[in-house]
C-alpha positions as a Markdown table, in Angstrom:
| # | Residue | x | y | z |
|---|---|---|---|---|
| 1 | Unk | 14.9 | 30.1 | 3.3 |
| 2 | Unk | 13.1 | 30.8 | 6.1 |
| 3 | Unk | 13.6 | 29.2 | 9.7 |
| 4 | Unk | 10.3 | 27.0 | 9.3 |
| 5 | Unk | 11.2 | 26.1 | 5.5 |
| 6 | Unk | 14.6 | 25.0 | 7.3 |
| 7 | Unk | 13.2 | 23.4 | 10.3 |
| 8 | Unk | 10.5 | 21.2 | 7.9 |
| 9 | Unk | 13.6 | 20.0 | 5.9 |
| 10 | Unk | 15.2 | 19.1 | 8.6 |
| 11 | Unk | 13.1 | 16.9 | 9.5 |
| 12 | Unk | 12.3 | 15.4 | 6.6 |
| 13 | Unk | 15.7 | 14.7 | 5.6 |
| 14 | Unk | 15.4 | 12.8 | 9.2 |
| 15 | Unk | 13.2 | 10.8 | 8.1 |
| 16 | Unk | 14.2 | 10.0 | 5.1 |
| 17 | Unk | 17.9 | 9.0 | 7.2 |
| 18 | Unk | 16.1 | 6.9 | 9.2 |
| 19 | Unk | 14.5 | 5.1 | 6.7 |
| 20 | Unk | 17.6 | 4.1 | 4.7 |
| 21 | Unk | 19.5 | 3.0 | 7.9 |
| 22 | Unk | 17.0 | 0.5 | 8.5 |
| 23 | Unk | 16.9 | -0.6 | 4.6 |
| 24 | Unk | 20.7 | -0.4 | 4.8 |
| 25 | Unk | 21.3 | 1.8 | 2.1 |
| 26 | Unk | 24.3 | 3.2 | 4.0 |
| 27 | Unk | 25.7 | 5.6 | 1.0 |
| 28 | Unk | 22.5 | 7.1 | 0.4 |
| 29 | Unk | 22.2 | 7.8 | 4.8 |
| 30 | Unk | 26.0 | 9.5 | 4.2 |
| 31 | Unk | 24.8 | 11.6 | 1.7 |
| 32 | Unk | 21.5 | 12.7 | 4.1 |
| 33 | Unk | 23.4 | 13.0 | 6.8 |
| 34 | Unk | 25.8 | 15.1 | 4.6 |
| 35 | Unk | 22.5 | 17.2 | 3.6 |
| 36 | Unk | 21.3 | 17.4 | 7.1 |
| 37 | Unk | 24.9 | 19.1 | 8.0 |
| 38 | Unk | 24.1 | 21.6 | 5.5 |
| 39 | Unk | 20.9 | 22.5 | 6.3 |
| 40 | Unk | 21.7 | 22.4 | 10.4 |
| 41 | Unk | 24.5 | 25.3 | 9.4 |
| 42 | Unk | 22.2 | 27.5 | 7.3 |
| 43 | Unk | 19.9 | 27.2 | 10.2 |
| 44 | Unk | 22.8 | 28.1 | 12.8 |
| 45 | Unk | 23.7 | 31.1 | 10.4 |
| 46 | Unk | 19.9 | 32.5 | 10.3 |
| 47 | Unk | 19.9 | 31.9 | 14.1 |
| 48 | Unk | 23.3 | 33.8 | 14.7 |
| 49 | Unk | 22.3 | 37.0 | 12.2 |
């Protein structure tokens, strides 16, 4: 994945976070958050390389 491609997930999965805290749907915001974690490290690896 590219930076952008990472970036625009990001903030997406954000989005989508925010959405389910207010619905409180707080298993489906762990697994985002988990997601977001995971994408925030690729991004930290294609930064670092």
């Amino acid at each position: 994945m590219t930076e952008q491609e990472i970036i625009t997930k990001l903030e997406e999965l954000s989005t989508q976070l925010e959405q389910t805290i207010v619905e409180r749907k707080y298993e489906l915001a762990a697994s985002l958050r988990d997601e977001i974690r995971k994408y925030t490290e690729l991004l930290e690896d294609l930064l670092n390389n």
